[in-house]
N, C-alpha and C positions, 0 to 999 in steps of 0.2 A: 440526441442520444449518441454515445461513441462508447466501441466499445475499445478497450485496449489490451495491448497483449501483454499485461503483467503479469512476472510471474513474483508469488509470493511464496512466505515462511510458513510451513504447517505445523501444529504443534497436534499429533497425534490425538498424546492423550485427552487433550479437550476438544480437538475436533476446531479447530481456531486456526482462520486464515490471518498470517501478522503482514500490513505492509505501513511502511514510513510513510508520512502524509507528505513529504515535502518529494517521495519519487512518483505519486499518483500525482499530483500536479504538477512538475516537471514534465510528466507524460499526456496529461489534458493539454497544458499549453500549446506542445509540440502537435498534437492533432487537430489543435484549432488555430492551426498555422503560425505557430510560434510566436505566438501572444506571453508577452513577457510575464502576465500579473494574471491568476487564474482570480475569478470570482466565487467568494469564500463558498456559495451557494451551489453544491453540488452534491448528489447522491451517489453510493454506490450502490448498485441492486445483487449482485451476487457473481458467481463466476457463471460462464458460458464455454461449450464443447468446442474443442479448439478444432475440430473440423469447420464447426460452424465459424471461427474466427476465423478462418485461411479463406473460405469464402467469404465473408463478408471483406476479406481486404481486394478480392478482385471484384467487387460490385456483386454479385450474387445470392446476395441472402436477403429476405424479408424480413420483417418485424416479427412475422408469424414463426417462422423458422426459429427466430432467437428465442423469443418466449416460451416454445415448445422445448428446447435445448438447454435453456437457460436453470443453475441451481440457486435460487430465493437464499438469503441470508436470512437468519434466525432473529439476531441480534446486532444492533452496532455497537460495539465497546469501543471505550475510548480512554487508553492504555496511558499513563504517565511513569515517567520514573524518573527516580531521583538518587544520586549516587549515594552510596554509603558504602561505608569501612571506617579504615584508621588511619585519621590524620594526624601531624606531629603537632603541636603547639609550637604558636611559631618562637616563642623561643630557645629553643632546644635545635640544636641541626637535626635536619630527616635524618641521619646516618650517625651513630654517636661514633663508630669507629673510623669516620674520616671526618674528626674534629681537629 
């Protein structure tokens, strides 16, 4: 178990912690001693009280502490997007006034 000290995007209105998959694994590697390729096989379990995080970074905290501290995720979503708007055809220049 490790915990990390990411901070993420809140979206108020839903109540949604947003973070990139690829800085949560950037930050597992790095705690499991900078292991280049994390293993796709990991959970997150929720956020934890960042008091309890400042001790557990100098050895100080038990499992029991964290669990006790710890806030349980609801749901895991799992977020894709895809660009959209307006592209030109490409035979037309993007900009008709610098033809």
């Amino acid at each position: 178990m490790v915990i990390l000290g990411k901070t993420c995007r809140l979206c108020v209105a839903c109540e949604v912690l947003i973070a990139h998959r690829a800085e949560v694994e950037q930050l597992i590697g790095a705690s499991l001693g900078g292991a280049a390729a994390v293993s796709p096989k990991y959970s997150v379990l929720g956020t934890v009280d960042t008091r309890v995080w400042r001790r557990g970074l100098a050895g100080g905290v038990s499992l029991d502490d964290v669990v006790q501290h710890m806030s349980d995720f609801k749901a895991h979503l799992r977020v894709d997007s895809a660009p959209a708007g307006w592209y030109p055809k490409e035979d037309t220049p993007a900009n008709p006034l610098c033809s």
